[in-house]
N, C-alpha and C positions, 0 to 999 in steps of 0.2 A: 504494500500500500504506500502512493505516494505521498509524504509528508513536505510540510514549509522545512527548509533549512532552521530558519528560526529555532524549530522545536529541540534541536539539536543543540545549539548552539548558546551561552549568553552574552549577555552581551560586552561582559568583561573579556572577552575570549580574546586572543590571539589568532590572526590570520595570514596566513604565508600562502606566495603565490608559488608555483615550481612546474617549470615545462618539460612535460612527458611527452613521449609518440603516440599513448593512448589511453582509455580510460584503465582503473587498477580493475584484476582480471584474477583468477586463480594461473595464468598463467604466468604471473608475476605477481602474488602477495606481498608486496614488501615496500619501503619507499626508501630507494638506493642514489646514492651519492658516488662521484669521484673525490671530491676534495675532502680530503680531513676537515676544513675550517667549517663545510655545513655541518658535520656532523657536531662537533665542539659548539658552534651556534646554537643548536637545539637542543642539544645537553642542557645549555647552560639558562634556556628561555622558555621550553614549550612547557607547559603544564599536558600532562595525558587524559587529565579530570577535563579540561575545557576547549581545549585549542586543537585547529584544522588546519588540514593543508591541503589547499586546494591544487589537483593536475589543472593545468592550461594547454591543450596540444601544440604543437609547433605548428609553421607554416610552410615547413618542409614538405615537399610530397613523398625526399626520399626516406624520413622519417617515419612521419607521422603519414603514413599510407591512403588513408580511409579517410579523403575531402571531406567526410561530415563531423569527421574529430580536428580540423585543423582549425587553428584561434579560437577555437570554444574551450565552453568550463566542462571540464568529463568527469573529475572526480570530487569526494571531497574523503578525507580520510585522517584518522584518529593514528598517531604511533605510539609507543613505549619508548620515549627518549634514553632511558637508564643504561640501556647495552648496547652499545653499535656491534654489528654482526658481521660475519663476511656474508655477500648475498649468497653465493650457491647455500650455504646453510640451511636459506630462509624462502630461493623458489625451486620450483621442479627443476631435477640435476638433469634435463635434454634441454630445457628452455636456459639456461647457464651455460651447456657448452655452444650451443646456437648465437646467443648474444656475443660469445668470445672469440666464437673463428671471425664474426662480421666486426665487432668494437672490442677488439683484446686490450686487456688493461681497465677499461671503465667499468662503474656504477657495481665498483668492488665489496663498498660495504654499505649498510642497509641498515634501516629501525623496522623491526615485527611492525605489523599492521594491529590495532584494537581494532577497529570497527569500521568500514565503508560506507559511502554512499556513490550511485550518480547521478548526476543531473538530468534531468526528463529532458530531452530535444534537443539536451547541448547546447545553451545560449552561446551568442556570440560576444566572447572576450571582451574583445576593443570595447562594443556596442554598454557594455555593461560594469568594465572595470576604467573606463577611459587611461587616465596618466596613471594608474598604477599597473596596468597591463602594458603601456609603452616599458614604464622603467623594468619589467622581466627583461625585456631584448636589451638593455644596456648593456654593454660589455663585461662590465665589474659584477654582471651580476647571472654570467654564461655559467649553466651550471650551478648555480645559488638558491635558495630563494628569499623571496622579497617580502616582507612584512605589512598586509596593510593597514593605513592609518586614520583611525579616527573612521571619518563618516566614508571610506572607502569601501568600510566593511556594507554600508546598511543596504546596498544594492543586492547581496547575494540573501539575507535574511527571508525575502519573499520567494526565491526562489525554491522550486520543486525539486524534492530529491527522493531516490529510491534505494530503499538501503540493499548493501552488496551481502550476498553468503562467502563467504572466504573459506576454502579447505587449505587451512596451514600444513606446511612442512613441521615435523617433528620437534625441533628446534624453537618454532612459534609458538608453539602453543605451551614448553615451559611459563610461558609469560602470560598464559590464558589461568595457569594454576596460581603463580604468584597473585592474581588479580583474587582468584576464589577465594585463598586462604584470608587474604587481607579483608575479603567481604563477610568473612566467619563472624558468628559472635566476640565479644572482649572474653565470655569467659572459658568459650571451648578455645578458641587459641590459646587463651590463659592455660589452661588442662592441658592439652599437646605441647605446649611449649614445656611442662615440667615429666611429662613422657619423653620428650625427646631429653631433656639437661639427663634422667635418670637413665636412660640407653647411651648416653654416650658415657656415663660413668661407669657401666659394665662392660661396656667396649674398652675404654680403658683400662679398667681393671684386670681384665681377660686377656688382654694384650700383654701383661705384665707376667701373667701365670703359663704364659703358653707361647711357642714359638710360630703355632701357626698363622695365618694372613689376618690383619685386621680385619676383623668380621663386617665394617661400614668405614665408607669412603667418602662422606657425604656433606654438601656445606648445610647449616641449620637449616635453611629455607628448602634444600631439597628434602630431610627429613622431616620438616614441619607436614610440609604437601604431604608425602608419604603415610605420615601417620594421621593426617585428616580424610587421605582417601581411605584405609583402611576402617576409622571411625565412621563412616557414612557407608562405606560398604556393607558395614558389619551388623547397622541399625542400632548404635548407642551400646551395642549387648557384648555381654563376655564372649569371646570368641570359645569358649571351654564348656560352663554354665549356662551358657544363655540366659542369663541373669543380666538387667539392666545396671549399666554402670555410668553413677551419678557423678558431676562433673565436681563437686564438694564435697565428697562423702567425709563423716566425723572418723567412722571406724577403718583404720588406720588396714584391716585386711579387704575392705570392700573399695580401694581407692583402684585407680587404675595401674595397668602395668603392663610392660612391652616383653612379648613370650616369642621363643624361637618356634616355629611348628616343628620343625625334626631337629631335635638339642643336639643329634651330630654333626650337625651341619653348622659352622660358625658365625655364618653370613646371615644378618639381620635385613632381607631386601623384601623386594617386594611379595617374592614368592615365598618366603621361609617368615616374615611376619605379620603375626598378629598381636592383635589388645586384648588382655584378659583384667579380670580382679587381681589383685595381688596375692589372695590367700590361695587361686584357683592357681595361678603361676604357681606360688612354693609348694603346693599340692603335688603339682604334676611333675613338677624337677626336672627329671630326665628322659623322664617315660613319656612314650606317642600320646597325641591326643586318642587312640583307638584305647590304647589302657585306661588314660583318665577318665575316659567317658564308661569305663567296663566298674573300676573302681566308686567315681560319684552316682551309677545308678542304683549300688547295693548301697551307696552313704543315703540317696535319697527313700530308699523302701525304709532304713533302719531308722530316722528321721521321722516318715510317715507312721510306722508302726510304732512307735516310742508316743509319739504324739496318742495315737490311737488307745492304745494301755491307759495313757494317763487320763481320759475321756473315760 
């Protein structure tokens, strides 16, 4: 559904013009640079909360191919300034070597895409940015882009955009999870943040007792992710008990805690962990989850039957 740019945008936002050969595409998700100094630029200016960067097509025909993308507005689109990337990284690796046998050397490195739009009909550029669409073609600014200012923005506000689907490369979408975690609650991040401080001190620990390979390789933010994807997978529940586990529990054995699935295997990853209770972790020790679960079902009959007596 088409919406006003507006709705997107406020009006405190930042606007950067930058000339493309054509609108952002899944065959190039990314918004790539040759010079270091735009990447530094953006580092150091765009907010990813409010600020756009609008494609303008060239006027090249050997370019910008497709006479209904040249001097018009084709895109508008959201990045993650925080990591410049190399592009193959970030688009399909046959559209990377295609780009390099025709332009070898450029539009090396790249900011992940958040979010797309394009423009319905491709307004015409000049028609609509006037002198802030001439200074793109400046010289000083081949390659750059251009910041608009003040009331330069308010012309693209009414305009009609269509938001883009984007299938990121592998690489992108680390920066689709940093966005999740960061939109979690204060207090389950709060909770995963001291599951991850308490796994990295038995990684630690174990590291000290034993010659084999550090069990986790990981920087916090990878392990954050990891043990919020496991948390959500898991539905809040003990991965052992299926008992619900409270993000403040008082009793010091129903709090949370990070379990290997097979204890011979030293490696804490995605396939070998889960989240348990802490009494259900020191329960199980060393033994498979097929034991734990063989052991808590004769703990849950003697439990039910106990209760039962005393009725």
């Amino acid at each position: 559904m088409a919406i006003e740019l507006r709705e997107t945008v406020p009006e405190s936002a930042r606007i950067y013009l930058k000339s493309e050969f054509g609108p952002i595409s899944n065959d190039w998700p990314a918004v790539s640079f040759s010079k270091n100094s735009v990447g530094v630029k953006l580092r150091s200016a765009y907010n990813p909360a409010t600020d756009l960067i609008v494609y303008v097509g060239t006027s090249n025909p050997a370019t910008t191919e497709n006479p209904k993308h040249r001097r018009r507005l084709l895109s508008a689109v959201r990045i993650d300034p925080h990591t410049i990337y190399d592009t193959r990284d970030l688009i399909p690796a046959k559209r990377w070597e295609e780009s390099q046998e025709k332009y070898r050397g450029r539009w090396d490195k790249s900011f992940p895409v958040l979010k797309a739009w394009e423009f319905s009909d491709f307004p015409s550029a000049p028609d609509t940015l006037g002198a802030a669409y001439t200074r793109l073609g400046f010289m000083e600014n081949r390659g750059n882009v251009v910041e608009l200012i003040g009331a330069e923005k308010t012309p693209l506000s009414s305009l009609s955009v269509l938001e883009v689907q984007l299938v990121l490369q592998d690489k992108a979408k680390v920066f689709e999870d940093k966005r999740d975690f960061k939109n979690l609650p204060f207090e389950l991040r709060r909770f995963l943040g001291i599951l991850r401080d308490r796994l990295k001190d038995r990684v630690k620990a174990s590291g000290t007792q034993s010659s084999r390979t550090t069990p986790i390789r990981f920087l916090d933010a990878d392990i954050d992710i990891l043990l919020g994807k496991k948390w959500e997978g898991q539905r809040q529940r003990c991965a052992l008990c299926d008992g619900k586990i409270e993000l403040r529990a008082s009793n010091r054995l129903l709090q949370g805690s990070v379990d290997r699935i097979d204890s011979a295997c030293p490696w804490y990853d995605e396939k070998n962990l889960q989240i348990t209770h802490l009494a259900c972790n020191l329960a199980k020790n060393d033994a498979t989850n097929e034991e734990f679960e063989e052991w808590l079902a004769i703990a849950r009959f003697e439990a039910v039957s106990e209760a039962e007596a005393i009725k």
